[in-house]
N, C-alpha and C positions, 0 to 999 in steps of 0.2 A: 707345859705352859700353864701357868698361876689362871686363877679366875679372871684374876687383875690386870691381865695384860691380855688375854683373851677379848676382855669389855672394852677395854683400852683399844686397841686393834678395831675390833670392829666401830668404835665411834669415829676413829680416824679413818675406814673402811666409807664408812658413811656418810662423813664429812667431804670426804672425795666424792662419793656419786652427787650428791648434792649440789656440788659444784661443776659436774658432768652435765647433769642435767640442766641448771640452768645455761651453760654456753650452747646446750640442745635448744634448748627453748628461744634465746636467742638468735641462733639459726633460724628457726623457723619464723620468726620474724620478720627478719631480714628477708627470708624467702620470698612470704605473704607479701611483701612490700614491693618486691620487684615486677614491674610490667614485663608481659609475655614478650618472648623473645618473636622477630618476625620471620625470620625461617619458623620457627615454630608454626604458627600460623601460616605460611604459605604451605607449609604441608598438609596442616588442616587441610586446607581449602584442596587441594592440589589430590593429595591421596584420599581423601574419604569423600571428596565430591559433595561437602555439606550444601545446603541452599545456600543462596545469596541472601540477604538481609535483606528486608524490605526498603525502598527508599525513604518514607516519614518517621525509619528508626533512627535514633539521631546517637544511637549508642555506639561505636567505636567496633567497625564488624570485623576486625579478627577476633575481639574477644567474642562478639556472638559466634564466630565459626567454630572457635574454639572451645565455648563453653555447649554447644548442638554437638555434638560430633565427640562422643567416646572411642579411645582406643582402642583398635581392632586386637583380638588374641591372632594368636599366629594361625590359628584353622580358621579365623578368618580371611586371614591375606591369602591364605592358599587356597580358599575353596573361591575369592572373588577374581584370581590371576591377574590380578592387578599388577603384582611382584615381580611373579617370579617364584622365585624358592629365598630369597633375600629380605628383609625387615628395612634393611640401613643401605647394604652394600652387598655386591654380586661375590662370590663365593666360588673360584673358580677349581681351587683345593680343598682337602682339609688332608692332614697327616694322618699315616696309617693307623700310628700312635692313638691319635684323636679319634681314627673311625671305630678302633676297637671298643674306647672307651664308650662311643656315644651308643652302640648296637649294646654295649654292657646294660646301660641304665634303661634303652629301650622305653615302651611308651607305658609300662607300670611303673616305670620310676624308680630312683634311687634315693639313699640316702648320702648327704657328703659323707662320713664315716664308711660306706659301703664302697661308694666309689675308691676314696684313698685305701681301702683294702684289697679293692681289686685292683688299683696299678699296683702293689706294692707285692699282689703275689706276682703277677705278672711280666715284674718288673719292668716295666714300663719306663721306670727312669725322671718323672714327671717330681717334682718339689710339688712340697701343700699349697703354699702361695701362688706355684704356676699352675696348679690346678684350680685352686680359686679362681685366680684371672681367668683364664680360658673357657670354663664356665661362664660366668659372666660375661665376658664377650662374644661366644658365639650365642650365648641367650639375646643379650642384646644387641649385637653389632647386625647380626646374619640370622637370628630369627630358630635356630635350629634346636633351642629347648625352651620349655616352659618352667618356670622355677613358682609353680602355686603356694608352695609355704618355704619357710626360712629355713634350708638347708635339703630342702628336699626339690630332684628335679630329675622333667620328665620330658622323651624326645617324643613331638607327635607323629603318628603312622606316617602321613605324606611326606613328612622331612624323615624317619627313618628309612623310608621305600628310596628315597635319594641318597641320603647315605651309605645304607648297604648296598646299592648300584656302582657308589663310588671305590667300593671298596673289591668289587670285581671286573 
């Protein structure tokens, strides 16, 4: 490939993100502009027990419940038994498939690349994209990983001591 089309390439490279990013930025706009959803806020109120607003606040109190009241981490919900072992939704399975994988990554954590290395000797059988989703959704549906940075995740002890139960 010529210099020429190398610079070429990457300005039209560029010209793409540029235009990536502002429909991001847009997004987020849009986001910013939308009023909180009120399940949202009954949750609030409902699973973190925040105060009630005072009565001469005249400010709108799901957003103060909502704005008092940070998200719990998941050894939050499990050390307040609030839950359960559950985030969203009761969890009455998980596949064997699944239990191998989640005792694999354990509470030091994995990396995605490690992970998809370990079904793959394992054969396990699982697609990239089904293992992305299911990540994802047991992180957040069922509460059973932590994902602290972008591609990397980790199951904590309480939810692995239930796991590997499940898995005997």
């Amino acid at each position: 490939m010529t210099n020429t089309s190398l610079l070429e390439r990457e300005r039209l490279k560029l010209s793409w993100l540029r235009q990536k990013l502002a429909e991001q930025e847009q997004f987020v706009r849009e986001l910013e502009g939308r009023e909180d959803d009120a399940l949202d806020a009954a949750f609030q109120r409902e699973f973190l027990k925040a105060p009630e607003p005072t009565p001469q606040d005249s400010r709108d109190q799901d957003t103060l419940v909502a704005a008092s009241s940070p998200m719990p981490t998941v050894n939050e919900v499990l050390e307040s038994g609030r839950v359960g072992w559950s985030l969203t939704r009761p969890l009455k399975s998980l596949p064997s498939r699944w239990i191998d994988v989640m005792i694999y990554i354990g509470v030091e954590g994995k990396t995605f690349p490690e992970i998809m290395n370990y079904i793959e000797r394992r054969k396990l059988g699982f697609a990239v994209d089904t293992v992305r989703a299911g990540l994802m959704n047991y992180r957040r549906d069922y509460g059973l990983l932590e994902n602290p940075k972008r591609g990397f995740y980790r199951v904590p002890k309480p939810m692995l001591d239930k796991i590997t139960a499940m898995k005997n």
